[in-house]
C-alpha positions in Angstrom: 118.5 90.5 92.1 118.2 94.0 91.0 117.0 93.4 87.5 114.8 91.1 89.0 113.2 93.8 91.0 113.4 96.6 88.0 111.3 93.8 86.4 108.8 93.7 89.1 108.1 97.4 89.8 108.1 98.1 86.0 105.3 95.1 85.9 103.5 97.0 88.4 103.9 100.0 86.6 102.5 98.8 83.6 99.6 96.9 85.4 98.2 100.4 87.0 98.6 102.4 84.3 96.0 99.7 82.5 93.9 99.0 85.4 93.7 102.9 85.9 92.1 103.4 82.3 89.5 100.6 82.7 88.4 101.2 85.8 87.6 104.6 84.6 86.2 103.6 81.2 84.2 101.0 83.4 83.0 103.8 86.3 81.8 106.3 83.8 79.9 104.2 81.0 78.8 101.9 84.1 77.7 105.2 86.4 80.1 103.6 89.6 81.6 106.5 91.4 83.5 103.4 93.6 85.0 102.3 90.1 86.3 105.8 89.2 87.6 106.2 93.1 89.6 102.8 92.5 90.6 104.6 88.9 91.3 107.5 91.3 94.2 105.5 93.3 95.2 103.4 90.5 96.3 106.5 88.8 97.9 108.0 91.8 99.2 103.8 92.0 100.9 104.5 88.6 102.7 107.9 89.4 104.0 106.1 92.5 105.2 102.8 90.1 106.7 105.8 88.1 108.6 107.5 91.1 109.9 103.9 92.3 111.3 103.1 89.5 113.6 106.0 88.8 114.3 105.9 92.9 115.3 102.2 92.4 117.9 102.8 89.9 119.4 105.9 92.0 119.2 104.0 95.1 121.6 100.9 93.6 124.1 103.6 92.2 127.4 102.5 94.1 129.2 103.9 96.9 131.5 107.0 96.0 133.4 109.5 97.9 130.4 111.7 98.9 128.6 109.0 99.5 130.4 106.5 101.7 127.5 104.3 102.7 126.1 104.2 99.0 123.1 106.0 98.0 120.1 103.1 99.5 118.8 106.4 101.8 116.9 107.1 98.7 114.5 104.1 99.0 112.6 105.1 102.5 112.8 108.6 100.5 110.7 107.0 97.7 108.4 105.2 99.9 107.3 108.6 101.8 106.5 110.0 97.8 104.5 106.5 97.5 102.7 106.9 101.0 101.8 111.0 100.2 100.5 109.5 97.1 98.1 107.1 98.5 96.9 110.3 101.1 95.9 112.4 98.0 94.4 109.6 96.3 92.2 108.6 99.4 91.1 112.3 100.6 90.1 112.5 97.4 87.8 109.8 97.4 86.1 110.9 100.7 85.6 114.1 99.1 83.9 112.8 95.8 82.0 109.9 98.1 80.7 112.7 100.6 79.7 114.6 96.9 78.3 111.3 95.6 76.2 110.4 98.7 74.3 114.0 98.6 73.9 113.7 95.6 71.1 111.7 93.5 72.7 109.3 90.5 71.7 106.2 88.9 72.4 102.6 89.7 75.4 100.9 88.3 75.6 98.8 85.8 75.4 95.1 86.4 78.7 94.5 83.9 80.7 96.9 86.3 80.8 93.6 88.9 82.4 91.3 86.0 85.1 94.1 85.6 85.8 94.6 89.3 85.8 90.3 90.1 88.5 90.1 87.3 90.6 93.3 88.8 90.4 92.1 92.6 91.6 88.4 91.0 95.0 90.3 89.3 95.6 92.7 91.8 96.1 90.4 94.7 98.2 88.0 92.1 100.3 91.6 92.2 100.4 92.0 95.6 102.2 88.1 96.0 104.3 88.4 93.0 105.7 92.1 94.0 105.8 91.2 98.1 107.8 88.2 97.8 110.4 90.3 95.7 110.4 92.7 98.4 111.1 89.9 100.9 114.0 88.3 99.0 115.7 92.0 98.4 114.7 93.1 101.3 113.5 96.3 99.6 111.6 98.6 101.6 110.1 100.9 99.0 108.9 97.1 97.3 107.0 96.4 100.2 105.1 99.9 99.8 104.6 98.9 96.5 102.9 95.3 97.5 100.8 97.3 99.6 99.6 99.2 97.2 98.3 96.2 95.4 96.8 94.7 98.3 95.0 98.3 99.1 93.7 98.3 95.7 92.2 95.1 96.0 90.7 95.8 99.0 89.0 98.8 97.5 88.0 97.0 94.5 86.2 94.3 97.1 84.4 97.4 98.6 83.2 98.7 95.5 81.9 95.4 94.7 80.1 94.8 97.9 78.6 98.3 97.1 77.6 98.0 93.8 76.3 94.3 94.6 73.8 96.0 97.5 72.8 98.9 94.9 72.3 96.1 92.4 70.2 93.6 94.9 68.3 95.7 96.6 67.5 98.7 94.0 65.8 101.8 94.1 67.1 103.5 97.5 70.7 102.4 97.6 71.9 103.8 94.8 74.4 105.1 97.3 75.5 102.2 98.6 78.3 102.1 95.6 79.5 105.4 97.2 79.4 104.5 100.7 81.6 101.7 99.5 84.1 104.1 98.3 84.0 106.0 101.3 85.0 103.2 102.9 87.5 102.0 100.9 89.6 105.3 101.2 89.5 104.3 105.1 91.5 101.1 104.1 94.0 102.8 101.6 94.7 106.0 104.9 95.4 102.6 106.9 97.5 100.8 104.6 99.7 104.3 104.2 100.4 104.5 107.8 101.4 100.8 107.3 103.8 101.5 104.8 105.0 105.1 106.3 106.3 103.8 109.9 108.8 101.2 108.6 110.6 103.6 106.2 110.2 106.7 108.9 112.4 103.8 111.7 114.6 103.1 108.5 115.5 106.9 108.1 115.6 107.5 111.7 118.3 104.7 112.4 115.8 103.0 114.6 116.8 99.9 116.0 114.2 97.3 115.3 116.5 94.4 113.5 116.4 92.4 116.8 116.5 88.7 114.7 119.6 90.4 112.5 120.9 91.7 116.1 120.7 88.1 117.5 122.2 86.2 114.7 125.3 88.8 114.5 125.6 87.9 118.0 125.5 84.4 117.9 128.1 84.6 115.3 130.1 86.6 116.7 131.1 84.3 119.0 131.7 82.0 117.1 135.1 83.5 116.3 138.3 82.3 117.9 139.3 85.1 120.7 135.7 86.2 121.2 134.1 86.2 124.3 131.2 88.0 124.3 129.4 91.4 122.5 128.5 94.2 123.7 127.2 97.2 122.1 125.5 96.5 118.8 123.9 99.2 116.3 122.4 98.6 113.0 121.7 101.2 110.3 120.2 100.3 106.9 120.7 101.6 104.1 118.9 100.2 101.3 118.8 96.7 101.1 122.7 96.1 103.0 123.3 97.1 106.4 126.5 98.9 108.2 127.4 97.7 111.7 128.7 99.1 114.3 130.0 95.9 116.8 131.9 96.1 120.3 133.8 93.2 120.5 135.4 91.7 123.9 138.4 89.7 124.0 140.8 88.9 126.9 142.6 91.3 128.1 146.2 90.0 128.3 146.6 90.1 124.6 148.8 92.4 122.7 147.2 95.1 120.1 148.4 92.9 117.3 146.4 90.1 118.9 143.5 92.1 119.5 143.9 93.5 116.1 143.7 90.7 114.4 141.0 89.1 116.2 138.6 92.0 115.2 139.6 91.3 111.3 138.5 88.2 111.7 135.3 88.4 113.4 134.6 91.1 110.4 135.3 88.7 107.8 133.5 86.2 109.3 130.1 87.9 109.8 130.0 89.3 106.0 131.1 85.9 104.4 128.0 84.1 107.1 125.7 87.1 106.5 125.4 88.3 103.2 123.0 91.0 103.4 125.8 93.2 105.6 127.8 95.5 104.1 130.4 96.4 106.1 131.4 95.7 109.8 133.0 98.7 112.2 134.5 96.7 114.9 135.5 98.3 118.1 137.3 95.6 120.7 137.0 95.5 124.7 139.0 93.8 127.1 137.5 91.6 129.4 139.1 92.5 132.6 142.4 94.8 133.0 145.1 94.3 135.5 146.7 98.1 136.0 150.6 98.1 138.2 150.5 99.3 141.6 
């Protein structure tokens, strides 16, 4: 699975680092300031792939004696560095549009379209291919990284609805290529937030793995000597998580009992649910009968 995803984000890395370089090739001899914005965030796109990638590799180092819960922390780390990425990239592009739209310029050039249909095609093929990896590893840094395709598709549609106008309905709208820009860096400021607030609950131990929660709790009692759950906290850490489980059993039973009862509700939910790391099992009596 992890060379799997090392393949993916380096794919993506390579991809922007191309894209980048035509789309700026394309925006200057083709005089679309909505092609060199989408250069603009491909670029910042590529830096990002860059920063993943060494983050990835960190973030799978295994678990030593500083670091007892492994080193997956790292990833929502990475994904802020992705998310202030995409911020720069889009200010930037209201700036320049704002610039652009003051400013007088020329139309573009009709071959600019034939660039942009092929990069919106490719980009949301990148978006699929690098999103369901995410899904399957459960990567959180990935999923910023799908994003990031899917936002640079979406600008790459508004600069071709801008250009298209410019194009159609000619002298006038030259700015209609920028205005498309302008919006686009609306979409990208969007698509960060949408990427920022999962990683920001991931770092904050929030608890927002209710179907994980559930199907802990229906194994749980699945275990001989188990009667019921009761408190149940989740932290993630990478791609694994670490739980913390309250356990009850009845209350008659020696230590030893109890003891082993929590082993093997433990065993049982890491061998049923892979993606958990370890299990911290705490057990409760269900009812206590104290001498006079």
């Amino acid at each position: 699975m992890s060379k799997a995803v090392i393949r993916v984000v380096l794919i993506s890395l390579l991809s922007n680092g191309v894209l980048a370089v035509i789309k700026f090739l394309a925006g200057v001899y083709g005089d679309s300031y909505a092609l060199l914005a989408d250069a603009t965030e491909s670029a910042a796109d590529f830096f990002a792939s860059f920063v993943l990638y060494f983050g990835f590799i960190y973030s799978h180092k295994p678990a030593d004696k500083n670091h007892p819960y492994g080193h997956g922390r790292l990833e929502p780390l990475v994904t802020f560095i992705v998310v202030a990425f995409l911020i720069c990239s889009a200010s930037l592009i209201v700036y320049k549009s704002i610039v652009h739209i003051i400013t007088p310029h020329k139309t573009p050039a009709p071959f600019t379209l034939l660039v942009l249909g092929v990069l919106i095609i490719w980009k949301e093929i990148l978006f699929r291919i690098v999103m369901n990896r995410a899904k399957k590893s459960n990567n959180t840094a990935l999923k910023a990284e799908a994003w990031h395709h899917r936002s640079d598709a979406l600008t790459s549609v508004a600069a071709f609805i801008g250009i298209s106008i410019a194009l159609f309905f000619g002298k006038g709208y030259e700015s209609a290529d920028d205005w498309a820009a302008l919006l686009a860096s609306f979409v990208i400021f969007y698509n960060a937030w949408h990427i920022f607030r999962p990683a920001l609950g991931e770092m904050m131990d929030e608890q927002i793995h209710e179907d994980l929660s559930e199907r802990i709790r229906v194994e749980s009692v699945k275990v001989a000597g188990i009667i019921a759950t009761e408190k149940l906290h989740i932290r993630k850490s990478g791609a694994r998580y670490y739980i913390d489980l309250h356990a009850m059993v009845k209350g008659e039973l020696t230590v030893i009992e109890s003891h082993k009862i929590g082993h093997d509700l433990e065993d049982h939910l890491l061998r049923e649910i892979p993606e958990i790391a370890e299990v911290l099992v705490h057990i409760e009596p269900d009812s206590v009968t104290l001498p006079a």
